[in-house]
C-alpha positions, -999 to 999 in steps of 0.1 A, spaced: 676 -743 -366 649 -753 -379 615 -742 -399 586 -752 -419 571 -737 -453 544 -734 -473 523 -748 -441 544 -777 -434 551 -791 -468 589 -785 -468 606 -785 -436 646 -769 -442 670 -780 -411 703 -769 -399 716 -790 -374 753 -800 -368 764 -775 -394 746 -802 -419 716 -784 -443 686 -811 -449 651 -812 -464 621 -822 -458 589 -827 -479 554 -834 -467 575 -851 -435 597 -873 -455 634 -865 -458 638 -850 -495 665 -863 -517 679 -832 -523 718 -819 -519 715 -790 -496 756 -797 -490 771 -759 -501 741 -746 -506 745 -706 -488 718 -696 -503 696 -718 -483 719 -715 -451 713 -679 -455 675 -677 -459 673 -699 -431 691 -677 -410 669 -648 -422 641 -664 -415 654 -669 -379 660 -636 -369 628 -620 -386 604 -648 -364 628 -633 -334 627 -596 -341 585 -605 -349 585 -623 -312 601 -593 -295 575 -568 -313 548 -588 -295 561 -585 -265 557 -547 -267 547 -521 -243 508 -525 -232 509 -490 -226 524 -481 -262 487 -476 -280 482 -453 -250 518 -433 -259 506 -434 -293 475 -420 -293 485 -392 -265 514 -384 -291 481 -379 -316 462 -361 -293 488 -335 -273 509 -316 -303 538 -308 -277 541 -340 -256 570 -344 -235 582 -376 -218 563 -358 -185 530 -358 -200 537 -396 -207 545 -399 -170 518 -381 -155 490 -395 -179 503 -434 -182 515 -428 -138 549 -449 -151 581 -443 -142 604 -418 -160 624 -443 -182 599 -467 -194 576 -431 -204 608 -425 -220 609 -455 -246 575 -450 -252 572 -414 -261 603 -424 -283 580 -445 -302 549 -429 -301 565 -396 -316 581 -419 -345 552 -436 -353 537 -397 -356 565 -387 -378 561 -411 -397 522 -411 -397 524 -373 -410 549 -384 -433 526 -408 -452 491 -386 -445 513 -359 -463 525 -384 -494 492 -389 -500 477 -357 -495 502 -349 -526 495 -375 -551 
């Protein structure tokens, strides 16, 4: 595992169950050896670039779901299918989405409504 900060000036490694550093490309005399702290960050780092790769790699059709969800104060998976002419499953992962995101988009209109 491996990643770069503060674009590129330190570069933190894992490799071989051995922590190292790097700065500006050079290997930086510092004792990572123990250090969970840094093990842990790393690892955090890791699954966030993951989780942030997989959210790319979203639906196409999900701005569609989203703004039917808006638009159609009853939808039902159906109206997905029929509208988006998909397939029942994925219209299923979508409206579950699309009617979060509206939950959670009344939520916050409402918050602000009230301060």
């Amino acid at each position: 595992m491996k990643h770069e900060f503060d674009n590129g000036k330190y570069t933190v490694c894992f490799e071989d169950g051995r922590l190292s550093a790097l700065r500006n490309g050079e290997p930086w005399d510092r004792d990572l050896v123990g250090d969970n702290m840094v093990l842990a960050m790393l690892s955090e780092v890791d699954r966030l670039m993951l989780e942030n790769k997989s959210l790319k790699e979203a639906d196409e059709l999900q701005g569609a779901a989203n703004w039917l969800a808006h638009a159609i104060v009853d939808l039902t998976v159906a109206d997905l299918q029929s509208n988006l002419r998909i397939g029942y499953n994925r219209a299923s992962r979508l409206y579950e989405v699309a009617i979060a995101q509206r939950v959670a988009s009344n939520a916050q209109a409402s918050c602000s409504v009230n301060n």
